[in-house]
N, C-alpha and C positions, 0 to 999 in steps of 0.2 A: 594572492587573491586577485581576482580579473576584476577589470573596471566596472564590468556590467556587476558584480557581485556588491562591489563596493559601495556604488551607486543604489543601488535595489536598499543596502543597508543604513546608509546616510538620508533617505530619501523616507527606511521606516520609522526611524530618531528624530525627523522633520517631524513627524505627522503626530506618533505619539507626544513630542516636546510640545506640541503647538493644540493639542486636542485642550486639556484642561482650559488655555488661556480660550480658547474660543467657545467654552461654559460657562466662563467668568464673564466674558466679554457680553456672551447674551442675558445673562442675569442684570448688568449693571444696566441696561439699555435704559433709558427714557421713556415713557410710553406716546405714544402717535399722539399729535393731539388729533381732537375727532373733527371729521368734515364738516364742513356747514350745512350740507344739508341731513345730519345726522343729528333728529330730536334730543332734547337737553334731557340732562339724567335728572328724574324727579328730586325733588326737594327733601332732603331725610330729618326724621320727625328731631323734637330736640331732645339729647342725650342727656339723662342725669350723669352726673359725675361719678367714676368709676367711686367705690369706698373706701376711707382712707384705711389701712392696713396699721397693725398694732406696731409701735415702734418696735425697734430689737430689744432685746432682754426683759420684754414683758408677755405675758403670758396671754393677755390679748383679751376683748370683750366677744359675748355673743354675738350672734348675728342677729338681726333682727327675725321676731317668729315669721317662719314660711321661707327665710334663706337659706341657703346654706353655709355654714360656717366657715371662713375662712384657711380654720386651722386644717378643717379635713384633707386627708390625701400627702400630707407633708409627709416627707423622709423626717425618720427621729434617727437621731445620733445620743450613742453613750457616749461620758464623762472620759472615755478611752481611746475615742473615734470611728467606734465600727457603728454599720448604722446597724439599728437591732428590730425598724417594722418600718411602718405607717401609719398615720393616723387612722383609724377605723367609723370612730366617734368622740363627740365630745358630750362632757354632763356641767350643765350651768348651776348654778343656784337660782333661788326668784327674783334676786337683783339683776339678773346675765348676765354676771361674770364667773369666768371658768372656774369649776370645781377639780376638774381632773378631765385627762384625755385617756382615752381606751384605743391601745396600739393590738394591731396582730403582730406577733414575735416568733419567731424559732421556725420550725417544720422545713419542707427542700419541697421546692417550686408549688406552694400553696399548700399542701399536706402535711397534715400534721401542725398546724401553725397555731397558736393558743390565745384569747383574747386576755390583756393583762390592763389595767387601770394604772394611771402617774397621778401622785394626786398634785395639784395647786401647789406651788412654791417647788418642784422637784424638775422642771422645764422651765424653760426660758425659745423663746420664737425668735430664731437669726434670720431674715429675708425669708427663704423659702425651705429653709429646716427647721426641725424642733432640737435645741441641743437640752439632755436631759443631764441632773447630778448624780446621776448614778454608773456604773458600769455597765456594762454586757452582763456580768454574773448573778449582780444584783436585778436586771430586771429580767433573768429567767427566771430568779428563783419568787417572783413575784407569785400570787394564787391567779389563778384562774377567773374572769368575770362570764358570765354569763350576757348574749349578746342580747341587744332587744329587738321585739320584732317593731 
């Protein structure tokens, strides 16, 4: 191998070895502080407090009416491990607290996919999944709910 070879090859091992650290390097930066004579950034109104979130292994309160409920959107997991939808909806009672969650299940990339109802006592809420007591088989073989408009 000629030196000019060598060099061109050691020189492209520099560049790529050294690329990442110099993405990392620019992420971690400090930001400038700002000039003086650069206007103050306005005053930001005062923040209520994010809402505290249902502890783990409980199945969680409504939101209050006109919110949206915390639970929506979650990943569910079966008793098995696989996850088996998402949250889709939730149904309160007139106290608000959860009656059951309504997961979309089954179908391949949104088609075919079936609304199914968990009722109360059958999920349990871990941080930012729902882990449910049942299996994969048991909540295909769930009926069918009809979604609301």
């Amino acid at each position: 191998m000629s030196h000019l070879k060598l060099a061109h090859l050691v020189g492209a091992v520099v560049v790529l070895m050294g690329t990442p650290w110099l993405a990392a390097s620019a992420q971690t930066q400090a930001p400038s502080p700002p000039s003086p004579s650069a206007p103050a950034p306005a005053a930001r109104p005062e923040q209520a407090p994010p809402p505290q979130a249902a502890p783990p292994g409980t199945p969680g309160k409504s939101a209050a009416p006109g919110e949206a409920n915390p639970l929506l959107r979650m990943a569910v997991f079966s008793s098995d491990g696989s996850k088996v939808g998402t949250v889709q909806s939730v149904s309160t009672g007139s106290d608000g607290a959860v009656k059951s969650i309504h997961i979309k299940t089954g179908g391949f990339l949104g088609f075919g996919a079936r609304l199914v109802a968990i009722p109360e006592g059958r999920f349990t809420r871990h941080g930012n999944n729902i882990q449910l007591g049942m299996t994969a088989d048991e909540v295909s073989r769930l009926p069918e709910v009809k979604e609301r408009s």
